[in-house]
N, CA, C and O of each residue as an XYZ file, in Angstrom:
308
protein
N       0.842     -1.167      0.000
C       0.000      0.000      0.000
C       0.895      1.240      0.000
O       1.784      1.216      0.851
N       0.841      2.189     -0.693
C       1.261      3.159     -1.217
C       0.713      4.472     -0.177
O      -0.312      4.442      0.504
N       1.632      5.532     -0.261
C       1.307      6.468      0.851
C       0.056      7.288      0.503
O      -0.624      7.942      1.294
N      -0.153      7.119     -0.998
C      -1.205      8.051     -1.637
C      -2.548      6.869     -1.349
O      -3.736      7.092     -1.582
N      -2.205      6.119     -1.020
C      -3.332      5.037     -1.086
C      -3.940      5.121      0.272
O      -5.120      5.063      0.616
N      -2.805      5.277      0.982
C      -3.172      5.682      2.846
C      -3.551      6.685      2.925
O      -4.419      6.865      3.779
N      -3.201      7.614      2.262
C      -4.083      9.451      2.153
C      -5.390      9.135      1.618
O      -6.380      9.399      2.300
N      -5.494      8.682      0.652
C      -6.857      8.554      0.301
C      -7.632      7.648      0.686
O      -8.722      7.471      0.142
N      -7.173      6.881      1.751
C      -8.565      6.153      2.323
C      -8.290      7.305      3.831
O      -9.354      7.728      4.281
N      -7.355      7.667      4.377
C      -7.501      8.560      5.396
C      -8.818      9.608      5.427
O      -9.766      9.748      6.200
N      -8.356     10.321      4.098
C      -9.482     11.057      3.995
C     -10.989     10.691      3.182
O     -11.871     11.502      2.901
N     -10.979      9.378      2.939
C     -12.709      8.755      2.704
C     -13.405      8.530      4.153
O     -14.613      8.551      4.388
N     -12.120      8.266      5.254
C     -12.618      7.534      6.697
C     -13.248      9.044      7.150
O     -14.380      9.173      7.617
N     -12.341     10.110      6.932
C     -12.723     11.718      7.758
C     -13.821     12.340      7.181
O     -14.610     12.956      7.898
N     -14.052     12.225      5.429
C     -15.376     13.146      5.588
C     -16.389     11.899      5.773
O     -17.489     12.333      6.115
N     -16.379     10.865      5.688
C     -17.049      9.664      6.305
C     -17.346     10.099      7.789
O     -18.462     10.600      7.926
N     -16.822     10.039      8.566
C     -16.786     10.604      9.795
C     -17.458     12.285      9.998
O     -18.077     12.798     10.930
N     -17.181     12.608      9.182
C     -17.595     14.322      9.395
C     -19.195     14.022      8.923
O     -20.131     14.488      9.572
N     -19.323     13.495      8.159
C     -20.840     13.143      7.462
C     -22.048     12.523      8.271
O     -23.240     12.821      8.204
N     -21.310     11.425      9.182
C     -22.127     10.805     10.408
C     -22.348     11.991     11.644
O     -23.278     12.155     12.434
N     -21.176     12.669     11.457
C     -21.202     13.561     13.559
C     -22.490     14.715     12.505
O     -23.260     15.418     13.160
N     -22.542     14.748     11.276
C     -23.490     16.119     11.143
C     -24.806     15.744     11.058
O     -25.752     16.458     11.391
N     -24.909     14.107     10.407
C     -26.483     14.007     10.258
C     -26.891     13.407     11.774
O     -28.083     13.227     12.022
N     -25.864     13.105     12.780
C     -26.842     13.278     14.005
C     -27.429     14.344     14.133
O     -28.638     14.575     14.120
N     -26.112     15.372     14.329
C     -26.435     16.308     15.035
C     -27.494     17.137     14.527
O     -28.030     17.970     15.258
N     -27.898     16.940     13.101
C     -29.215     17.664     12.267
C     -30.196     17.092     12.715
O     -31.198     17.672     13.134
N     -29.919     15.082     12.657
C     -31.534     14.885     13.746
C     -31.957     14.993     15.026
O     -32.991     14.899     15.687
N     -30.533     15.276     15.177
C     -31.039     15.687     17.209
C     -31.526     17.424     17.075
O     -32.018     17.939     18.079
N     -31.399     18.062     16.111
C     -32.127     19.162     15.876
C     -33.143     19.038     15.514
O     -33.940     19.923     15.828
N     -33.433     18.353     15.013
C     -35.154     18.224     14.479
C     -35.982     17.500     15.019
O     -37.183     17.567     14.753
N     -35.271     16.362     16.205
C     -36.100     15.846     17.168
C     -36.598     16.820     18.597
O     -37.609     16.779     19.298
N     -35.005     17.930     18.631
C     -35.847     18.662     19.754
C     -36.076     19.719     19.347
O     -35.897     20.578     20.210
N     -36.565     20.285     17.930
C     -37.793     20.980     18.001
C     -39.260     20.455     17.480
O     -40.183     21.267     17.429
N     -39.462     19.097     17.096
C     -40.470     18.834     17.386
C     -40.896     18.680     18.783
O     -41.840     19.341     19.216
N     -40.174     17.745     19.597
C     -40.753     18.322     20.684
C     -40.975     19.266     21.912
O     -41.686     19.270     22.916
N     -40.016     20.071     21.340
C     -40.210     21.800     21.656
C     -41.427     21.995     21.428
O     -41.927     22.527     22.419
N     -42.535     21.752     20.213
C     -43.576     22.382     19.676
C     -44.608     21.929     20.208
O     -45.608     22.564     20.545
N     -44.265     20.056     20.367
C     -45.164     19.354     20.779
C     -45.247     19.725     22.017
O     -46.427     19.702     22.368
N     -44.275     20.186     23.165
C     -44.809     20.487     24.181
C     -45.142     21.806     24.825
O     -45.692     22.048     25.900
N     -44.499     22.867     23.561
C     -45.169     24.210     23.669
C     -46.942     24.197     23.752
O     -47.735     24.762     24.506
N     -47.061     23.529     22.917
C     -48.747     23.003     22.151
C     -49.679     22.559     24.193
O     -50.629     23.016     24.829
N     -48.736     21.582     24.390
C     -49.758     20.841     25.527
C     -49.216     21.777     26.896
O     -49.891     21.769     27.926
N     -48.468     22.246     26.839
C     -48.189     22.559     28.390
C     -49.244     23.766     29.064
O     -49.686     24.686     28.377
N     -49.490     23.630     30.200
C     -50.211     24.227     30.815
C     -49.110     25.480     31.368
O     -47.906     25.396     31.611
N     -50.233     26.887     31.470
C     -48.727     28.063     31.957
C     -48.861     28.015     33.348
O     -47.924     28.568     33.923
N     -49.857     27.457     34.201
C     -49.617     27.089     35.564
C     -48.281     26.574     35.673
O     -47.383     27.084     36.342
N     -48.162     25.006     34.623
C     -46.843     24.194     35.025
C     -45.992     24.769     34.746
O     -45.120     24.309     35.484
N     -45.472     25.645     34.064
C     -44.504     26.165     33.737
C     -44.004     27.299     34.587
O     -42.860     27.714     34.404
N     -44.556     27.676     35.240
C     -44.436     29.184     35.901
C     -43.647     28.154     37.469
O     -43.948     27.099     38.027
N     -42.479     29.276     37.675
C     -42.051     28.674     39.222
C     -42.453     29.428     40.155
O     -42.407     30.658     40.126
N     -42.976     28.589     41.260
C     -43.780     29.009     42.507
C     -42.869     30.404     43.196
O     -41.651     30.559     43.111
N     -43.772     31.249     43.824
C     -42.986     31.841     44.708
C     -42.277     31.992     45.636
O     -42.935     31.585     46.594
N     -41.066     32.418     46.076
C     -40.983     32.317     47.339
C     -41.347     33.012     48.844
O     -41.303     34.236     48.971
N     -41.506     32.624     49.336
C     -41.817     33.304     50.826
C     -41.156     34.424     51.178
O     -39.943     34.559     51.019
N     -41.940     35.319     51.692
C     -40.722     36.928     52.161
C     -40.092     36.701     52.775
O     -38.952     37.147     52.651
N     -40.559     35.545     54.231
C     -39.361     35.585     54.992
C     -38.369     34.851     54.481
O     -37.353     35.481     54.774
N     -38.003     33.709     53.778
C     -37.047     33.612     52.239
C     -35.976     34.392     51.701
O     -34.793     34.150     51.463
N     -36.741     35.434     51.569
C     -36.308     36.700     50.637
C     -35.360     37.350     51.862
O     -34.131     37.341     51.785
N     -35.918     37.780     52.731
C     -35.567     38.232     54.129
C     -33.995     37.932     54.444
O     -33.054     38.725     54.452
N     -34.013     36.698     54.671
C     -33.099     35.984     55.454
C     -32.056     36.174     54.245
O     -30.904     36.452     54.578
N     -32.359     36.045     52.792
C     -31.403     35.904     52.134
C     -30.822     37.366     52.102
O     -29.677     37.536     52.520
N     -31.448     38.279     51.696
C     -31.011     39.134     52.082
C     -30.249     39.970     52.871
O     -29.694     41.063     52.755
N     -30.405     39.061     53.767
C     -29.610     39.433     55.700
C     -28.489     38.782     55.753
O     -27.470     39.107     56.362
N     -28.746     37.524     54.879
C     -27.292     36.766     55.147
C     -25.907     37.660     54.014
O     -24.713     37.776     54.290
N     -26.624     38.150     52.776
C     -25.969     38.734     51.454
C     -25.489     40.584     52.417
O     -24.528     41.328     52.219
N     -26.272     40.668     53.074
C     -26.051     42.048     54.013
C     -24.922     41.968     54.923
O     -24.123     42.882     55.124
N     -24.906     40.814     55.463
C     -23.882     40.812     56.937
C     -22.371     40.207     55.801
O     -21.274     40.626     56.169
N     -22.384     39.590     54.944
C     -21.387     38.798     53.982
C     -20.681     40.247     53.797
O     -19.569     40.600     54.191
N     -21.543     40.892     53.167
C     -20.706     42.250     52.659
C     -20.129     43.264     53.776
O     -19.051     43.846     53.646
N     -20.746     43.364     54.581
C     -20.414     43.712     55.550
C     -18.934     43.444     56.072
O     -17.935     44.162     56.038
N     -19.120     42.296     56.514
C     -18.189     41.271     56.878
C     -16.525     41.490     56.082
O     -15.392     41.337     56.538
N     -16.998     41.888     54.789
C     -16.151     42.107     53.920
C     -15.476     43.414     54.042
O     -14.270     43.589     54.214
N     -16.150     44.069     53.964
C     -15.778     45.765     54.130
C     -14.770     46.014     55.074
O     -13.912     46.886     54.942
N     -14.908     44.984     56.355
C     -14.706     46.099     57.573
C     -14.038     44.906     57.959
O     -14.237     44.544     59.118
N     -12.881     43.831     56.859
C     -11.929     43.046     57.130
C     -10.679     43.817     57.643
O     -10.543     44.993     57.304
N      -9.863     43.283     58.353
C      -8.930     44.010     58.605
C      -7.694     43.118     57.739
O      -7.834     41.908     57.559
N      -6.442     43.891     57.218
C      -5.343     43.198     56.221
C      -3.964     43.119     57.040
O      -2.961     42.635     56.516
């Protein structure tokens, strides 16, 4: 086997290879936007929406993000 013979099956194996990684990746595009659509179509906007959280939640996080900075400021070096 000849070096031109090894180049040219090298490169039948690579766009061989380049040809398979693209037509997945085109049907894994077209599988998730069908069911992108299909489940745009059925979903309820209750389910989709995330619940709220509680003030005192909000509160605490807040207090903890307050004293952090704090904490920070008034480090000594």
């Amino acid at each position: 086997m000849t070096i031109m013979d090894m180049l040219g099956q090298s490169g039948v194996l690579a766009m061989l290879g380049v040809c398979v990684v693209f037509g997945f990746l085109l049907m894994l595009v077209i599988i998730i936007t069908i069911f992108g659509k299909f489940f745009a179509h059925t979903a309820d906007e209750s389910s989709i929406s995330l619940p709220a959280k509680p003030a005192a939640d909000n509160a605490k996080v807040v207090a903890a993000i307050t004293a952090a900075v704090n904490q920070y400021q008034n480090r000594t070096e």
